[in-house]
N, C-alpha and C positions, 0 to 999 in steps of 0.2 A: 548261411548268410546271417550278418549280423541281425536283423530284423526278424529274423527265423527264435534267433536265440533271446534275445534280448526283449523285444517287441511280442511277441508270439503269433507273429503274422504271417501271411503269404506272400504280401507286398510291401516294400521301402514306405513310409509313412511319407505325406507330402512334402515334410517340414526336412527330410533325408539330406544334409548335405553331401553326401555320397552320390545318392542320384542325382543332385545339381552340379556334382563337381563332371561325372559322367558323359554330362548333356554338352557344358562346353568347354572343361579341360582347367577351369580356374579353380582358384582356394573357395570354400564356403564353410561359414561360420550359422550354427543354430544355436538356440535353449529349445531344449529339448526335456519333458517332465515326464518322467516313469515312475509310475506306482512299483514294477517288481523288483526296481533296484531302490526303490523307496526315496526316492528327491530327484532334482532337478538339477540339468547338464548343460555346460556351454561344449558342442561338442566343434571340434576343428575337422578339416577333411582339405588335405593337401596334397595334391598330384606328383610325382616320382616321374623323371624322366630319366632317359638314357643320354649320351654324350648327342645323338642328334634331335632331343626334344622330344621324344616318341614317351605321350604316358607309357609306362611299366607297369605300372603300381597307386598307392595312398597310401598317405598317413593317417591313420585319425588319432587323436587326441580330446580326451574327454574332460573336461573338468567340474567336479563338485561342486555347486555354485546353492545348494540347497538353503546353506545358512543364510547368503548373502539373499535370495530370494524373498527368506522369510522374514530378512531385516527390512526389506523392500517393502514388502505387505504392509508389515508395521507402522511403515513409517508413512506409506500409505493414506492408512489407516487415521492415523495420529494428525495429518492434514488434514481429512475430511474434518476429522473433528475443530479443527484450529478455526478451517474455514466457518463452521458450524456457529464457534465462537465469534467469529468477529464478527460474520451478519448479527449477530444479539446484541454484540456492542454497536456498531453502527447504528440498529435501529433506536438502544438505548439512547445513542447521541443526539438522533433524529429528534428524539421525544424533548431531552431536555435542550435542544437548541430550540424548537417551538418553545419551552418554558422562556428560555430566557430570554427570548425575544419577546414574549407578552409583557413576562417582568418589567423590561428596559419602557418599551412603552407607554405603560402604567405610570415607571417611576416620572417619567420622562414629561408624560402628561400632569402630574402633580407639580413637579417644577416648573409648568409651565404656566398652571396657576399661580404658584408663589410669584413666580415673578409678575405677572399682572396685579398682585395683590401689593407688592412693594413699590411698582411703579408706581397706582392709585396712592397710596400710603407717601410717595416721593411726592406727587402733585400736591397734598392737601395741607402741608405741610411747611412752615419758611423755615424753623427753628434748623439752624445753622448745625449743630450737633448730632441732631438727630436725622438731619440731612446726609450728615458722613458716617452715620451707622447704617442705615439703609443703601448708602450707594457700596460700601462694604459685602455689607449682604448680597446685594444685585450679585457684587464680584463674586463672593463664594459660592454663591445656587448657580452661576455660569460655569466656574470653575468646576464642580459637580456631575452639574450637565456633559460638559465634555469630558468630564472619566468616565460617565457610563454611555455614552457616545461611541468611544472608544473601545469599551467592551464589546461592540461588533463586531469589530475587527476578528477577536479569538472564536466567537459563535459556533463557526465552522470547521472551527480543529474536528478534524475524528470524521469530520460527514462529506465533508468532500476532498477530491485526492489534489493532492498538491501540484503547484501551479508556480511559474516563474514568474515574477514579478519584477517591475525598474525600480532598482532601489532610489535614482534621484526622486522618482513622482511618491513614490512613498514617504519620503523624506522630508517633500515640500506638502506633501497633505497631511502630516502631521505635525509639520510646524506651524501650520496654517491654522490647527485649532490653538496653540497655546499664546501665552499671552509673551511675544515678542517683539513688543515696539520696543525694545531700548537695545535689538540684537539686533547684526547684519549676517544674517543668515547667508553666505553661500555652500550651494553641492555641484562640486565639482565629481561627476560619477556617472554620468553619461556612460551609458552600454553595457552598463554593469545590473547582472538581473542573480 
């Protein structure tokens, strides 16, 4: 018996598609790993019959599959570590989206005194000149404001898995920050995400 020779056993091993093929007469396909033939086998095991059906016989067929196994491992292998790598970037991400979230708030809070210090400075003030340099001002610390406003948006790259969005609501909450009284904004894009 093939398990006699091959195996050096007394009995078919469980994994035997031989014995499975036995029990109920169909094809069976294993991997099968033998240290005495030194690698690892896709073996086949096909039933033979006669003109009225009656098993006769089997085929078996063996195939060398050792390489492709070890490529397997490999690659395996080279996952775990991928995966290894991306929780590190993740948490990296993790770390510098808390930075720049502190960042933005800080910055955000600083601007937020200037502009109390320009409005005070706009109140105390009639001289006509100096009145359109500060309202200037106003406009650029707002202007400001809403880029780094903005930079919230991107925070999340990298830390959380992506997400389908309506492109109209996105379209109109960013036009909503920029300075467009002299546009007519339509979005025509309903159900498009």
């Amino acid at each position: 018996h093939c398990y006699e020779v091959v195996h050096c056993t007394d009995a078919p091993p469980d994994i035997c598609p031989h014995l499975k093929l036995l029990r109920d007469g169909n094809e069976h396909t294993s991997e099968v790993h033998e240290d005495r033939l030194g690698g690892d086998f896709l073996v086949t095991v096909s039933p033979l019959r006669d003109a009225d059906g009656i098993m006769t016989g089997s085929v078996h067929v063996a195939r060398d599959i050792t390489e492709r196994r070890a490529l397997e491992q490999e690659m395996a292998s080279h996952n775990r570590e991928l995966l290894r790598v991306n929780e590190a970037l993740e948490q990296v991400n993790k770390k510098l989206n808390i930075l720049s979230s502190v960042t933005r708030h800080d910055i955000l809070n600083k601007i937020t005194a200037l502009l109390v210090y320009l409005e005070l400075s706009q109140e105390l003030t009639k001289d006509p000149s100096l009145l359109e340099y500060i309202h200037k001002e106003i406009d650029t610390i707002r202007s400001i404001e809403r880029q780094i406003d903005f930079t919230r948006y991107y925070q999340d790259i990298g830390v959380r898995s992506p997400e389908w969005h309506d492109v109209s609501s996105i379209i109109r909450s960013v036009a909503a920050q920029l300075p467009l009284e002299a546009v007519n904004l339509q979005v025509h894009l309903d159900g498009i995400s």
